[in-house]
N, C-alpha and C positions, 0 to 999 in steps of 0.2 A: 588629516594624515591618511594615503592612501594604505586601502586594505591589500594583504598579503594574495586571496585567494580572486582573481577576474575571471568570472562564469563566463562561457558562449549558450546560448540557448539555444536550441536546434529546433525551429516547430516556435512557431506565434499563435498560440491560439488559445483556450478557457483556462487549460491549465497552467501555461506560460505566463498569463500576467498575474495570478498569484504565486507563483516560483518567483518571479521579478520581484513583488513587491516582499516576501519575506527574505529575497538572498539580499536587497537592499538592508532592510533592517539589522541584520546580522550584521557581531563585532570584528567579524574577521572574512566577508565576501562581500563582494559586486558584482553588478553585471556590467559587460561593455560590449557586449555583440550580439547578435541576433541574425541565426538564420532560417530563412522561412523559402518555402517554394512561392511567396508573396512577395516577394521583397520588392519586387517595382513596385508593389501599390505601398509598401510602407515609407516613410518621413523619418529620418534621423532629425531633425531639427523636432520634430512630434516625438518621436520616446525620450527625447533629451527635456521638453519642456513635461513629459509624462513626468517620465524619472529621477531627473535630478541629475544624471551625470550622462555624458557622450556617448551613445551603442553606435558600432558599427554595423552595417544592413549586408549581411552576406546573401545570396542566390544561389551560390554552391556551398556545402556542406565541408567538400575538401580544402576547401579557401579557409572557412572560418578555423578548421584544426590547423592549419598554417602560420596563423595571429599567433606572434609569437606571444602577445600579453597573454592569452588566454592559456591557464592552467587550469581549468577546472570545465567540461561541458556538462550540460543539464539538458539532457533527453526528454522532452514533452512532447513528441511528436504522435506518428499515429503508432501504435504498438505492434502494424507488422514490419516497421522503419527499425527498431530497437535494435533488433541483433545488427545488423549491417553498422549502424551508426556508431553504438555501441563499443563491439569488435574495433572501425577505424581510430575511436579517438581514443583506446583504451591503446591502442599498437604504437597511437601518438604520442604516448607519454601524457594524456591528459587524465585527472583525475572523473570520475561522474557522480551523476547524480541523474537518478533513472526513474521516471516514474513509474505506476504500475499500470498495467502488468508487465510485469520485467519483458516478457517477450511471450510469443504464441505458444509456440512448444516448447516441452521442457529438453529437447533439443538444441533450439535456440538460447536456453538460460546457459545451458551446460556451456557452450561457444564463449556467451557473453562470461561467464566465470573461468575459463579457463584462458580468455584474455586478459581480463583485470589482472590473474596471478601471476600470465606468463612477465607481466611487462610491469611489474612492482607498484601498480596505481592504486587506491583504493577506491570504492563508489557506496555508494548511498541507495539508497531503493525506498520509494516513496510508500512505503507501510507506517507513516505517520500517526494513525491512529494510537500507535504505542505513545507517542507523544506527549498526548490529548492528556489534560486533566484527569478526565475520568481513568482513565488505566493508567497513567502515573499513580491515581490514589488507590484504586484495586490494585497494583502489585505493592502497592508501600503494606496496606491490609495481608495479604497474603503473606508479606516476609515476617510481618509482626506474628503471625504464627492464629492468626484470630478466626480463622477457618478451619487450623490442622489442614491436612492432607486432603487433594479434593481430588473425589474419585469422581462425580460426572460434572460436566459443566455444557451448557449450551449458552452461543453467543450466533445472533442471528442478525442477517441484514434486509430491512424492510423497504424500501424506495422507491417507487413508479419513477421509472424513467421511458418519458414519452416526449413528444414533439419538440414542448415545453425547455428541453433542453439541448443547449447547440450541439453537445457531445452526439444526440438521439440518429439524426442523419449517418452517423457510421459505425456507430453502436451496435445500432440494427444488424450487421453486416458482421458473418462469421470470420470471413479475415481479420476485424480487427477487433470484433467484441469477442467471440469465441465460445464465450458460456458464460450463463449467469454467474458463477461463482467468478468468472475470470478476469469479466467485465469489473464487477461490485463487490459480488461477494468473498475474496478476497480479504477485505478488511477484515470481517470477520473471525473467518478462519485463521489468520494471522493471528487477529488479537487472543481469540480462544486457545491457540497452541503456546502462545507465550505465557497467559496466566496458568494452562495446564502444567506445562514444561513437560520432558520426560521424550522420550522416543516413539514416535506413532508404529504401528504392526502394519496395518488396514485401516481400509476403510470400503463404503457402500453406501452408493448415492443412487438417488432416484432423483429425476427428472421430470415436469410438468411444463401446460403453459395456460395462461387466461386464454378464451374464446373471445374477447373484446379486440373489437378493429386495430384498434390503436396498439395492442401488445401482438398480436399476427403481424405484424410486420418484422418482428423479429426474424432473422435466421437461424434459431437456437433456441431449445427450448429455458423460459425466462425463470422460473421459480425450480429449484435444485434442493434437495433434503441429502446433507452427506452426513453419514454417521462413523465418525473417529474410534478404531479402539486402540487402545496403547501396548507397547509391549508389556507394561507391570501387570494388564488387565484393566486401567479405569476404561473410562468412556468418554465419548464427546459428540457434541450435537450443531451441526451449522448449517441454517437456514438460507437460502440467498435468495431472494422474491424482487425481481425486477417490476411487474406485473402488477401490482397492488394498488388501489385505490383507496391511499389512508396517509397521514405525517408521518417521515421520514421515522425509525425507530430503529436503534441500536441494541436489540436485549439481549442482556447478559443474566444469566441466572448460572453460579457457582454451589456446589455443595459438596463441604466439606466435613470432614469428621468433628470438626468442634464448633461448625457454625455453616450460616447461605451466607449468599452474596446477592441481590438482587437487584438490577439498576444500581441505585444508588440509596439504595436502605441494605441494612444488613441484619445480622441475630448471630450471636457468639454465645458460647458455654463458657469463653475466658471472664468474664462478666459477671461476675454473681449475681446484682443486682439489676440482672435485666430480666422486664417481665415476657415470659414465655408465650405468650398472647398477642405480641406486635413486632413491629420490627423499630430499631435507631435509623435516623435517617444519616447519610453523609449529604453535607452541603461541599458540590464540588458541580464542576460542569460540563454539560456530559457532553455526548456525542449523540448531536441533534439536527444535523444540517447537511446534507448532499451538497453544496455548494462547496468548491474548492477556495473561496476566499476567506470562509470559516475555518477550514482547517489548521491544525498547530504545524505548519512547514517553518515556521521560521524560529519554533525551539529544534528542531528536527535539523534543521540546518546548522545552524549553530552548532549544534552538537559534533559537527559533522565536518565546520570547520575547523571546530578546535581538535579534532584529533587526529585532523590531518595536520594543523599546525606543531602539532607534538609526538608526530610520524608516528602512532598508532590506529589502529584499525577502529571504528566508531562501537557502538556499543547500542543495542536493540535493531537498527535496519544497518547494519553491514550490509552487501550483496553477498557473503556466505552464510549469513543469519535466515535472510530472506530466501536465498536457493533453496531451505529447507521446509519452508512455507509451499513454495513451489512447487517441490517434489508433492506434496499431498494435496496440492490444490489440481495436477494433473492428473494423481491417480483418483481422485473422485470424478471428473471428468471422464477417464477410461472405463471406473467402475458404471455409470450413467449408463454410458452408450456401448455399454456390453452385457448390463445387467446381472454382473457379476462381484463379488470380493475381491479385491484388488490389491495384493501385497504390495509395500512399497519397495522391499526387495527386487519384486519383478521393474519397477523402476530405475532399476540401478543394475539393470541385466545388461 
């Protein structure tokens, strides 16, 4: 039975054939286009025998939003592509799905958001990490009430990204990597503001970089310390270290008023019988892998078709969900390279 929702992909490249392969999986999308500034060296007969079903090889961008099957485009390109692309297929009546970083500046998000509204589409914003096992089961813990109130939390992003990965060739590069947090560290911050919740005030970031060859190549400095305060008064803490010479690590350390949250062990006062001297462990799976073909895109998607199938707006990466992400992941960015406290307010001047 054919599916309701047929993707165009815009951009063939590390993160497009895991987008392909989880919008495959999915009970209500497809892909059947592809457009790439490659397109003469790519094979429709080669993604058909990849994939399983027919893509059509667009060269132009404006062509593929043309295809009249195609209701749905998924943005992987480079991210200072986003706004432009964005904008057109959102004005086309096409649904998206964008990944991150939604776009360079938070100018550009503002564009990309007030097209999706102007033209009644919905999109998606690849902050999948919410997804992931691990913070599907930290926010189930957090609702159960097993932390109480958590006034600080830090959730940090560890990952050497160098040669070793194809993304690194323009990463490097402040067009289109931008900043540590913007490039990477993102996930992070995301995941931290959603287990926090609440309204950010400020924030105040500092900046660094390794003196190793291989991380000077960057255009931007690579390791970024942003410190969150919220409007109630808690606090928050994200780490973003492009830089680093160690296994990929996601740490999350929550503290609440009736309990921590640490990785994936925890310690609760709802518990009587737990002793005070260790921690329980959760068996769940975390977030261990920079690699985009580990990532949960294809519950993410799903999600994402069904409520476009049921003309509601999705729930955890909306594109107005994630503008909010963005809004703070810009003002620690301005705070960085001004050396100053940065109201989010002044964001919204």
């Amino acid at each position: 039975m054919s599916k309701p929702f047929k993707v165009g992909v815009a951009g063939y490249g590390w993160a497009a054939t895991a987008h392909i392969d989880a919008i495959r999986h999915t009970r209500l999308g497809d892909v059947c286009a592809v457009y790439s500034s490659r397109a003469s060296s790519l094979s429709a007969a080669e993604l058909e025998a990849k994939y399983g079903v027919p893509v059509r090889i667009y060269g132009s961008y404006e062509a593929m939003l043309e295809d009249p099957e195609v209701n749905v485009v998924d943005i992987t390109s480079y991210p200072s592509q986003h706004r432009q692309q964005a904008v057109a297929a959102a004005r086309a009546g096409k649904h998206l799905i964008i990944e991150k970083p939604l776009a360079m500046s938070l100018e550009d998000c503002r564009a990309i958001l007030d097209a999706v509204e102007a033209a009644g589409v919905q999109a998606c914003v690849c902050f999948e990490c919410r997804f992931s096992g691990q913070f599907q089961t930290t926010r189930k813990l957090i609702a159960e009430g097993l932390l109480g109130r958590i006034h600080y939390g830090e959730i940090d992003y560890y990952h050497g990204v160098g040669p070793w990965y194809g993304q690194f060739r323009w990463n490097i590069k402040k067009e289109n990597g931008g900043s540590s947090l913007l490039s990477a560290g993102c996930h992070a911050l995301d995941a931290l503001l959603m287990c926090m919740g609440g309204e950010v005030d400020s924030v105040t970031s500092y900046a660094t970089g390794s003196e190793n060859a291989t991380f000077r190549q960057y255009e931007y400095p690579t390791t970024a310390v942003n410190l969150i305060r919220f409007k109630d008064g808690r606090i928050g803490k994200t780490a973003s270290v492009l830089d680093c010479w160690q296994p990929y690590y996601f740490h999350t350390h929550l503290v609440g008023s009736e309990g921590s949250l640490l990785d994936n062990k925890f310690y609760t006062t709802r518990f009587g019988a737990l002793k005070k001297d260790g921690w329980s462990h959760l068996h769940m799976s975390m977030m261990d892998s920079g690699d985009v073909a580990d990532h949960p895109y294809q519950v993410q998607f799903d999600a994402f078709f069904e409520a476009l199938a049921e003309g509601r707006r999705m729930e955890l990466t909306s594109l107005q969900e994630a503008y909010k992400s963005f809004e703070v992941i810009f003002a620690c960015d301005r705070s960085a390279a001004e050396g100053r406290e940065v109201k989010i307010a002044e964001m919204r001047a």
